[in-house]
N, C-alpha and C positions, 0 to 999 in steps of 0.2 A: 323269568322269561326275558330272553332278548328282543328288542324292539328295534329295527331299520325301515327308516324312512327315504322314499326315491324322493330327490328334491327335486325339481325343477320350474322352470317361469311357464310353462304352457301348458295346461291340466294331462293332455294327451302326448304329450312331448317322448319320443321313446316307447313310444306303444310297447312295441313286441319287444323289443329290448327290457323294461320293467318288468313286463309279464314273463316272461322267461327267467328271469331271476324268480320270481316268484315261486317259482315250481320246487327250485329246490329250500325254499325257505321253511316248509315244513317238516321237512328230512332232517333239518338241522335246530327243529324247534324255536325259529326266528318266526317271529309275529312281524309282519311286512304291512307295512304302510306308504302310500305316497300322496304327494301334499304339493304344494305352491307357497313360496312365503305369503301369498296373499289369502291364504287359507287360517292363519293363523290370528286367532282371536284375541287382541290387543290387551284385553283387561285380565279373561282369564288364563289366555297363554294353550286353549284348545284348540286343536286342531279338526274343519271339517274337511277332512278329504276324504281318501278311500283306501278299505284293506283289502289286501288279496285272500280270494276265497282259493283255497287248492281243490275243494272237491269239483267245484263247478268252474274254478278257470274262469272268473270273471271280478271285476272289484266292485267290492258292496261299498256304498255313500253310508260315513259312519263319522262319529264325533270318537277325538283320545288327543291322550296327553299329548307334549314333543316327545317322540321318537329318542329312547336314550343315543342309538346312531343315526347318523345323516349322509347317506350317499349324494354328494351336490353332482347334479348332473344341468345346473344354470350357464347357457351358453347368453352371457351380454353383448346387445349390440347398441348401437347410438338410436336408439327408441326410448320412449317414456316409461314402459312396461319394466326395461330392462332398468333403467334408474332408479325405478321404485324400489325393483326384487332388489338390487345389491346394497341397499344400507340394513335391511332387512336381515339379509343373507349373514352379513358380517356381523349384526347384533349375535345370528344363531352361534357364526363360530367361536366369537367372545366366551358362550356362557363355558361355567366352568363345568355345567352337569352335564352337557353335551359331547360326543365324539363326532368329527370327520372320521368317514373313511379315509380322506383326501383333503388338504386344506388347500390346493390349487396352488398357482406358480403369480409371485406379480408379473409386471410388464416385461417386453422384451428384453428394453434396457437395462434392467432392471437387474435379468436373467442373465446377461452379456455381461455383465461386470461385474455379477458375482462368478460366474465362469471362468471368466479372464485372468482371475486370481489363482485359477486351479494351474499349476504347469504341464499337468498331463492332459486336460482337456483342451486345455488355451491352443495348441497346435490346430485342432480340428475347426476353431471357430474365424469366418470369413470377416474381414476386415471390416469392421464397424462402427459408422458415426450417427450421432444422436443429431436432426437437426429440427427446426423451426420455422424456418423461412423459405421462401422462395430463394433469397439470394444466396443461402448454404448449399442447396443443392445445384444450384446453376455454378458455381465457384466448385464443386465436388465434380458434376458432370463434362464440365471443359479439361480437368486435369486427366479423370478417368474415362472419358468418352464411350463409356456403357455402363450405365450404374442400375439399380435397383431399389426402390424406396419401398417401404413398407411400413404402415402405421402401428406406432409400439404396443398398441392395443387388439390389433387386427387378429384373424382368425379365418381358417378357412378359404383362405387365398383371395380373402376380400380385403379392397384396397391398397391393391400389389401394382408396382407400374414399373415397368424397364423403360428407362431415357437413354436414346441413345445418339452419336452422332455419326449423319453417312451422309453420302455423296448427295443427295437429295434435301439433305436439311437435316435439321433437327425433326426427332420422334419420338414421340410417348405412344408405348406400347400398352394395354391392359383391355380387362374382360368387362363386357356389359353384360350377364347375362353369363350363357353360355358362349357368346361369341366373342372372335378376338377382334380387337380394333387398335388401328395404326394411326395414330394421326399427325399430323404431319407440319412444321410450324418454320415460318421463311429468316425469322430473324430469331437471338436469345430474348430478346425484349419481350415477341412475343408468345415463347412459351413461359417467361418466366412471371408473364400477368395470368395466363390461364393456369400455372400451379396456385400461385397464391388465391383465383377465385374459386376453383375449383375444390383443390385437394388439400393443401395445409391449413388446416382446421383444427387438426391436430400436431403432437409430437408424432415424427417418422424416425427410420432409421434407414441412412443409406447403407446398401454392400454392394460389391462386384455381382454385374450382372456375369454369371459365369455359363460357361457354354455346357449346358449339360442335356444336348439333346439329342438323340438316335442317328444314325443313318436316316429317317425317314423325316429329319424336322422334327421330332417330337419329344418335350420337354421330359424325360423322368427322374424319379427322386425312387428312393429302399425309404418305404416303414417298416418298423419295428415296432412293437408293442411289449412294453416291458410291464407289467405286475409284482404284487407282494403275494405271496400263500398264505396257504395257513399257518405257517410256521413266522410269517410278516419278514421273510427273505426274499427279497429280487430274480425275478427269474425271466428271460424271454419266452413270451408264449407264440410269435411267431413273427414272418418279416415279407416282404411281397413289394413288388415294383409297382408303382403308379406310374402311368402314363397319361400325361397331357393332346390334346385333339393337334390336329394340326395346324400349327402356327403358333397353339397355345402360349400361356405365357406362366400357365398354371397346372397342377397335375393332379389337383383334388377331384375326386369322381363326383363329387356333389357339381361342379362346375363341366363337365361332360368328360371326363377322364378316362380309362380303362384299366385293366389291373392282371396283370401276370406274374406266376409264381417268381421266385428269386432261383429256384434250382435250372427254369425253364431259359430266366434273362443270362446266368451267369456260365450254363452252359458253354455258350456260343461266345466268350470268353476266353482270352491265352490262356494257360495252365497258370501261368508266373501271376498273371493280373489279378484272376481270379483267386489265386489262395492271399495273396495281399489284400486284397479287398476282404472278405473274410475273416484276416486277422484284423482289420483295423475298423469292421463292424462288432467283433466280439470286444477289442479291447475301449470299445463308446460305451458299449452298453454293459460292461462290466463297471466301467468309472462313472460314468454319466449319474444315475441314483443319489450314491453314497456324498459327491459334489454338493448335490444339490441342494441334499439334506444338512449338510452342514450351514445352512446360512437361512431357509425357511423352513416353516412348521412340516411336519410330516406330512408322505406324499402315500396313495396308493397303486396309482397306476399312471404310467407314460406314452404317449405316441410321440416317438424320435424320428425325425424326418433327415435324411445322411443323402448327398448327391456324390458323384464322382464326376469330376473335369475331364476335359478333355487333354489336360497337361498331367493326369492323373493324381490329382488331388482329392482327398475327399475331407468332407466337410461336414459341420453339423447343420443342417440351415436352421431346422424349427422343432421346438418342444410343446409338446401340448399337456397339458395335466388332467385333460378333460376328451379322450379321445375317441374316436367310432371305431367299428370294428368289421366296416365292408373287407377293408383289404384282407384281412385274417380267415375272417368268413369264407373267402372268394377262394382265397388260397391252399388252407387248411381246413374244411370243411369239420376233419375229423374232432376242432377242436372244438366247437360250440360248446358243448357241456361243458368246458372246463369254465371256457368265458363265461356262460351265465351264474355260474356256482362260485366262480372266484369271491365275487364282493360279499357274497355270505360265509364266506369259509374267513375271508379275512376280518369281518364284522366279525366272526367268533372267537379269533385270534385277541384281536384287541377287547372285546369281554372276557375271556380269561385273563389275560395279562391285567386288568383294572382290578380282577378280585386277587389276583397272587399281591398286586400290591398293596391293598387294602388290607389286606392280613399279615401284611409285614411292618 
């Protein structure tokens, strides 16, 4: 019997997301479980969490082993919670009798440099520097007078800030909330005391803040959502524009976004643009994967985040290893079944594939 466990930091994390998978786990004879690393019993290595019932559609509080697979769906942030689960997390993916579905992506930079290396990717990725200080971005923002800093850890369009320079002064642009705020600083001195109090706390990474927003003001970026099957081959399961609110500086819906199809955005498109774009969406997401894989552990699933300039550039901005599925959802409704069935059909990929080698 196959055993997959939803991992996450927050008991109910992904409600209906978990449970949906669950539906198809008994069609495919997978025993479903989900847990918390904080669920997991120090001495003997049990876990009390909970399995999914399929007759009754609910999960029953039960004691079992670790899960021979692990779907990690642990989103960290700079909380204590999150501190604890990741040394945890990392003990699970060490073990040797364990599989990820996914063993995630490290840091930005991380990502960027192993990228950089690739010469067919390297074209698509925006000019990028690793900085530290207040005084690397202020020496970056004077040369390029619209920059974009993002923490190399960051996620979810948290901790994103455009600096720029205009007639009025110096401004750091970014989100509290759902709302956008501008603010607004008379000398460099003083914005470069309220980066250091405020926000480098961390490693950042500056890029070109690039002009990627509508006729109407508004920021958007093309998801894609790339997967493995059952066959553990790469496939896009589908792609939809985000849209950022007005003024935005972000395009993620969790931060007040909106979302329209790609057939709907590209329509309204020249004929010449449109089939270029296109091509150089398919040829990201054909190379993008296989890049990646050559330099960390095996991956299952992608959210590729691709903008187009206004010089007609396009570009990669961001990779997630760990991604939602509004936009797909929203867009292709017809695919839900496949999204919630995917992580059990590839859990069973890679149980077959552990016993063919076991017997070779």
């Amino acid at each position: 019997m196959i055993t997959l466990g939803f991992l996450t930091i927050h008991k109910n994390q992904e409600n209906t997301y978990a449970t949906n998978i669950g539906s198809f786990a008994s069609k495919h004879d997978v025993t479903y479980y989900r847990f918390t690393p904080f669920c997991i019993h120090p001495q003997t290595e049990l876990v009390n969490g909970e399995k999914y019932d399929v007759d009754t559609d609910e999960w029953i509080s039960c004691e079992f082993p670790l899960p021979s697979f692990i779907y990690d769906r642990c989103f960290y942030k700079n909380d204590s919670l999150s501190k604890r689960a990741r040394p945890i997390v990392e003990w699970l993916k060490k073990r040797h009798d364990l599989t990820f579905l996914g063993y995630g992506l490290p840091d930005k930079w991380t990502v960027h440099q192993s990228l950089q290396e690739d010469g067919d990717i390297s074209p698509y990725l925006p000019e990028t520097t690793l900085v530290h200080s207040a005084k690397d971005v202020m020496e970056l923002l004077m040369k390029k007078r619209r920059i974009l800093i993002k923490p190399c850890n960051g996620s979810q369009g948290n901790g994103i800030i455009a600096l720029t320079i205009e007639r009025s002064g110096l401004c750091a642009h970014y989100h509290k909330g759902y709302e956008a705020v501008k603010k607004q600083f008379d000398r460099p001195e003083h914005l470069r005391t309220w980066l250091t109090r405020v926000v480098l706390h961390q490693p950042y990474l500056v890029q070109p803040y690039f002009h990627i927003h509508n006729q109407k003001g508004r920021p958007f970026d093309i998801r894609v959502l790339l997967q493995k099957n059952e066959n553990g081959e790469w496939g896009q399961v589908g792609k939809g524009i985000r849209m950022g609110g007005d003024r935005s500086l972000v395009t993620n819906v969790s931060a007040g976004g909106e979302i329209v199809t790609f057939s709907e955005w590209s329509a309204k498109l020249p004929p010449r643009k449109r089939l270029f774009i296109e091509e150089e969406l398919e040829s990201i997401c054909r190379l993008l994967p296989a890049s990646l894989e050559k330099k960390v552990p095996s991956l299952f699933e992608l959210g590729v985040d691709i903008c187009t300039s206004h010089d007609g550039g396009v570009w990669l901005l961001d990779i997630n290893s760990k991604p939602g599925r509004k936009t797909i959802l929203h867009t292709q409704p017809e695919s839900e079944d496949r999204l919630y069935e995917a992580p059990i059909l590839y859990c069973k990929h890679l149980a077959n594939s552990k016993t063919t080698v076991n017997k070779e």
